[in-house]
Every structure is written in structure tokens, then in C-alpha cells.
C-alpha positions in Angstrom: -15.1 -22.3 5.8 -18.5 -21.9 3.8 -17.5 -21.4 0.3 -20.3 -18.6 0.0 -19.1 -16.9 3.2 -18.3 -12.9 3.1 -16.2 -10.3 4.5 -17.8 -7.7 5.9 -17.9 -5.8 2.2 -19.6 -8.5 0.4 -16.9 -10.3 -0.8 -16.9 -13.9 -1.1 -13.4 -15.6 0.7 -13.6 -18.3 -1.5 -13.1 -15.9 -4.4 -11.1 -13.5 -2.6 -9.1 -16.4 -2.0 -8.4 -17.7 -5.4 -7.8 -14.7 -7.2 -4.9 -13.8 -4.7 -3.5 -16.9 -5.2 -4.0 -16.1 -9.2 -2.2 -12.8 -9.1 0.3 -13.6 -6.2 1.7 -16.7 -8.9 1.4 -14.1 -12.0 3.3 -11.5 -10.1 6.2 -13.5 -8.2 9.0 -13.7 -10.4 8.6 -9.8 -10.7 10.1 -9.5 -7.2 12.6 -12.3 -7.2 13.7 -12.6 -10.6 13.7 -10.2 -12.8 14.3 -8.0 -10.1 14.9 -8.8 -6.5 13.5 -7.6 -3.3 15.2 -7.1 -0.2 13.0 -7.6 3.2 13.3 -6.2 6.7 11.5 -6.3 9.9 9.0 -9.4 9.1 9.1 -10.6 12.5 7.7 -7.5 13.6 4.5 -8.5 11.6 4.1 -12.0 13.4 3.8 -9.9 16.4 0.8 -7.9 15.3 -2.6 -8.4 16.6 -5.2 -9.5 13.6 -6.9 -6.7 13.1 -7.0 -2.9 13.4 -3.6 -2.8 12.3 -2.9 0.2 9.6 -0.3 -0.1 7.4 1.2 3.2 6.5 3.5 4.0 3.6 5.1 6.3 0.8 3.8 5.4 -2.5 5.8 4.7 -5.8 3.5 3.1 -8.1 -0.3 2.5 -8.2 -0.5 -1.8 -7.6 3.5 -3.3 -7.4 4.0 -1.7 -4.2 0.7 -3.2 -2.4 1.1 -6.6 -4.7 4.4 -6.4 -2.8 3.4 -5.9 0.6 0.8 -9.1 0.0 3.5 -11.0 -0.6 5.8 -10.0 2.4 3.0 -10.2 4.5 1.5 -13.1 4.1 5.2 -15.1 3.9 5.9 -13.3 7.3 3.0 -14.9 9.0 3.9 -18.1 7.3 7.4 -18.0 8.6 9.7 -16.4 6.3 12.2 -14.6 7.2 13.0 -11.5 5.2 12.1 -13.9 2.4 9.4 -14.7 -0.5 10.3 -17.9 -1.4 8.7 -21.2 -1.7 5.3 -19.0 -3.4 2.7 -21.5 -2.8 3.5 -22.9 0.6 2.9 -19.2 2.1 0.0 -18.1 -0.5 -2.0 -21.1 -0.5 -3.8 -19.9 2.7 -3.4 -16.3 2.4 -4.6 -13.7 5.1 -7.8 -13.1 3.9 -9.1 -9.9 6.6 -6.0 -7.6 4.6 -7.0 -4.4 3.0 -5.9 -1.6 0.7 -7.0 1.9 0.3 -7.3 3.0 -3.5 -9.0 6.1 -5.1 -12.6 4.3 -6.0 -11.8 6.1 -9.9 -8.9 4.0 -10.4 -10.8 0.7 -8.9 -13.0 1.2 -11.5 -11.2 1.8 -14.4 -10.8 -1.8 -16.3 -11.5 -5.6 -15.4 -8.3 -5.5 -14.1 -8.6 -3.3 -11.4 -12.0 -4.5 -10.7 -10.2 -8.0 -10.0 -7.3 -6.1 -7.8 -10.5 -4.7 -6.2 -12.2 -7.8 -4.9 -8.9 -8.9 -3.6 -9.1 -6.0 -1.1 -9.1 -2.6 -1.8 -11.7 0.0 0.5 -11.8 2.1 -2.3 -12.4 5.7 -1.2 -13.1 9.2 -3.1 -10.6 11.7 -3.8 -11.3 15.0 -2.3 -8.6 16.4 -3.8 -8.2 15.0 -7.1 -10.4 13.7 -10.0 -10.2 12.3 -13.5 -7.0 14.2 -14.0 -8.1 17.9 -12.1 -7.7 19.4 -8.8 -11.2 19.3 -6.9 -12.0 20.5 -3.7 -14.6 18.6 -1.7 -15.7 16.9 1.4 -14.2 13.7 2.7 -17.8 11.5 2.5 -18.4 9.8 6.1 -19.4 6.8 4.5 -15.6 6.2 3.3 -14.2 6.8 6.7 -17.0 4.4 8.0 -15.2 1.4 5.4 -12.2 2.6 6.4 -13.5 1.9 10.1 -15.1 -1.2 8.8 -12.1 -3.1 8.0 -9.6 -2.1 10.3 -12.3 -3.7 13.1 -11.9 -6.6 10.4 -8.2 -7.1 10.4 -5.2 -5.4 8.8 -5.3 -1.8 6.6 -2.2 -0.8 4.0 -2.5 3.3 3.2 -0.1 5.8 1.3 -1.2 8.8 2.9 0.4 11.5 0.1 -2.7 10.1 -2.3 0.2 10.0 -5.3 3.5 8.2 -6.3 5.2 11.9 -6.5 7.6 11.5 -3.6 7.7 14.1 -1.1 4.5 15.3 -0.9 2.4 16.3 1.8 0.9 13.6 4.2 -3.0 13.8 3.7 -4.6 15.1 7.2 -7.4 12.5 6.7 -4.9 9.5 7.8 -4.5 11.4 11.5 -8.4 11.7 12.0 -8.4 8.0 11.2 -5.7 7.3 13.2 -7.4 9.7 16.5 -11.0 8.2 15.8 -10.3 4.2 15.6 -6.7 4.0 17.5 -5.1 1.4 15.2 -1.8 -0.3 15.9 0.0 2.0 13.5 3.3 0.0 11.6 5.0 2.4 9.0 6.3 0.5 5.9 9.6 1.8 3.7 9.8 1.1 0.2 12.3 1.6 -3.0 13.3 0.7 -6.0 9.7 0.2 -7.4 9.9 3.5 -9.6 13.2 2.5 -11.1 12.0 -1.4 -11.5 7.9 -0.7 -12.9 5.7 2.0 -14.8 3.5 4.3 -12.9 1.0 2.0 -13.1 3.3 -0.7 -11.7 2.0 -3.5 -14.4 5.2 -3.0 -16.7 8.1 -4.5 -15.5 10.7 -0.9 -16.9 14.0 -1.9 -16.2 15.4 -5.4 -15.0 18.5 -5.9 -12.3 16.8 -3.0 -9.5 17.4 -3.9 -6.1 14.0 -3.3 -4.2 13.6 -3.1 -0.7 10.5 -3.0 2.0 11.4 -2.2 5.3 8.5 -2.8 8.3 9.3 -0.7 11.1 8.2 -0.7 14.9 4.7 0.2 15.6 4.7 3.8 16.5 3.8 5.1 19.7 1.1 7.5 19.6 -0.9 9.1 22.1 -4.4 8.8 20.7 -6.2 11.1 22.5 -3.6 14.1 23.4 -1.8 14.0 20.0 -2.4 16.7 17.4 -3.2 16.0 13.7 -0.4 17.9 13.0 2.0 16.1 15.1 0.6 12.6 14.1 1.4 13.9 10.8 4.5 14.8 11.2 5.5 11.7 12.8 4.4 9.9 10.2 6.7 11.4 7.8 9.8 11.1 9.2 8.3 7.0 9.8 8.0 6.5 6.5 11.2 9.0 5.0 8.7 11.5 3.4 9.3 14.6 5.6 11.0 17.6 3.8 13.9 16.5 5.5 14.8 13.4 3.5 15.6 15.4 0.4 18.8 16.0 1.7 19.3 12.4 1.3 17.7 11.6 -1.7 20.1 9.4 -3.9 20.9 10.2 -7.8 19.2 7.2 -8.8 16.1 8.6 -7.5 16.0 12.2 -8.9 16.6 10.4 -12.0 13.8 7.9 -11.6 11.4 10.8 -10.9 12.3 13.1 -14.0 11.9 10.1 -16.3 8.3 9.5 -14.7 7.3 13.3 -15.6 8.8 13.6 -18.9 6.8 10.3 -19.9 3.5 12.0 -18.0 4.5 15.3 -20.4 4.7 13.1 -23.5 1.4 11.7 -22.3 -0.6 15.0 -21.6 1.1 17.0 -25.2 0.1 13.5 -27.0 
């Protein structure tokens, strides 16, 4: 590989490369030692083709849960088993062609994420939320066109609700991707990241939480005769975020989610 040679969005691998590598060493023990993470279903991703492949799943904090998902992901192909260990032999040659949706605001906000950027993110434009405020506008073609872009490229993680506020509504936008570039669509379960990191996912909160990703089937969907609203729908009860599930919802996690608004309260009166 050229070391000056680019993904389709301009990225250089060779940089890509390194800085996953970088933050995939920072970030390990946050997942198997302060905290551990429970795997299931990795096999299913060594099945996968390499590209258009969308990742769909609820959302509990801004970067742990896609830092997660790069490290199950790229152990998987390597030949883990449910497992994360042995860091460098599975993130030395990481898949490079993997990709993250992010709201472009946050992307843009400090070195930081501009750094979580290169490593991946298609960062797209709210059109319901910005700086803080409901909005109301357009979805911008040249976002689904990126969107388009790197699912032809290879493989595309999404949290469709647009927030870490569980329970929310699915975000129609993810069906009209789903109808217009027919993706292998592979719904992803996690927990335990609220409880174990901030919001923000950068502060390791409380030490000793069980976290778990579960990778499901591929779902079948008919791409041409399916409603939105019925792609929708199935993708809620995929990923456990249909009205439904709160039935189920454990203590732990009503718990979880009042702390999170009583510290965005403090935040807002302070």
C-alpha cells in the first residue's frame, strides 16, 4: 500500500491507520479492565461481505460505543471469538473501509474529535437539532451522497434516534438510505455504556459494569416493496428501541438515565 494512498473522502490509510491503532491502545483497558465487555454474534461479522454493510444501533454515548464496536469488529475478522484480547495482534492491520455516522457539529468541536474524525466518521448535518436547539430543515443530498459513498466503500455503523436518550424515535432518514442503496443491514445491541462512561463517553464514571454488544442476523428486508414505516419499525424491535421494550427496561437503567439528565440540568442552570 502507497503510504499517500486515500479513501474515497480524502483520507490518507496510512494515517487512518496509525491513529486507530493510537486510540484503539489508549482505549482498551476501558473495555476489559476497568470494566468488562461481554461479546455476541462475532461470527456473524466474518460472514459479511466488505462493503455496503450498515451497521445499525441504539446509542448510549457519543464515541465509547463506536470505539467499541472498532474493537469487536476488527477482533472478529481477526478471529476472536466473542473476545478483545491480544490488542495488537487484531489492531495492527485494522479494517480500514469502516465508517461512522456523527453530527458534522460535534466532529468539529475540538482536536479530539477532529482526530476521531479522520479515523472514520461521514459526518452529516442535523436537521433536527443544532448547537443545543430544535431546527427544522432539509436533509442536504450531499450527506446522503457520503453516506452512499462509503457504504459502496465498505462497512457503515449508524444510531438512527440521533441521541443517547433511549427510546426515542428511529430517524426516517435511515429507511430512505436503507430503500435507495440496499445495504446488508446487521442491527447491533448494546448496554452498560451509560452506567460505565459520561455522555460524552471519554470519562470512565463508574468501574465494575458489565457491558455487552450483541451483533444480530442481518435482517431481511424487501428493498423495493417495504415501507419506510415498516423498515422503521423493524428496526426497532432489532435493536430493542421500540416502545415496547420499556416494559422490560431494568432498574439499573431508569437509574442510569435520571443521573444523565440531572447532570444535563446542573449543566444548562450553571
Amino acid at each position: 500500500m502507497s503510504i499517500f494512498k486515500e479513501n474515497p473522502f480524502g483520507h490518507i490509510l496510512f494515517l487512518k491507520k496509525w491513529i486507530i491503532r493510537i486510540l484503539a491502545i489508549i482505549t482498551h483497558q476501558r473495555y476489559k479492565r476497568f470494566n468488562k465487555l461481554e461479546i455476541e454474534g462475532s461470527e456473524i461479522l466474518r460472514n459479511l461481505p466488505d462493503a455496503n454493510v450498515l451497521f445499525v444501533s441504539n446509542h448510549q454515548t457519543y464515541f465509547a460505543d463506536v470505539v467499541a464496536m472498532f474493537h469487536v469488529f476488527n477482533a472478529s475478522l481477526k478471529g476472536r471469538d466473542d473476545s478483545i484480547r491480544n490488542l495488537l495482534g487484531y489492531i495492527w492491520q485494522p479494517k480500514l473501509n469502516m465508517y461512522y455516522i456523527a453530527a458534522k457539529e460535534t466532529m468539529k468541536k475540538s482536536l479530539f474529535t477532529k482526530i476521531m474524525a479522520y479515523a472514520g466518521s461521514v459526518s452529516v448535518e442535523r436537521t433536527w437539532r443544532s448547537e443545543g436547539k430544535d431546527v427544522n430543515r432539509k436533509v442536504k443530498f450531499s450527506d446522503i451522497s457520503s453516506i452512499g459513498i462509503a457504504l459502496e466503500d465498505g462497512w457503515v455503523i449508524t444510531f438512527p434516534q440521533g441521541t443517547t436518550t433511549p427510546w426515542k424515535p428511529l430517524r426516517k432518514g435511515t429507511a430512505h438510505i436503507i430503500k435507495k442503496y440496499k445495504p446488508v443491514v446487521v442491527p447491533v445491541v448494546i448496554d452498560g455504556f451509560r452506567r460505565s462512561f459520561d455522555k460524552k463517553g471519554l470519562r470512565i464514571k463508574k468501574k465494575g459494569i458489565l457491558q455487552s454488544m450483541v451483533i444480530k442476523e442481518p435482517l431481511d428486508i424487501n428493498y423495493e416493496d417495504e415501507s419506510f414505516d415498516s423498515i422503521i419499525e423493524k428496526l426497532e424491535y432489532a435493536i430493542e428501541q421500540h416502545p415496547s421494550f420499556l416494559k422490560v427496561i431494568s432498574e439499573a437503567d431508569i437509574a442510569a438515565y435520571e443521573e444523565e439528565n440531572q447532570q444535563r440540568r446542573y449543566n444548562v442552570k450553571n
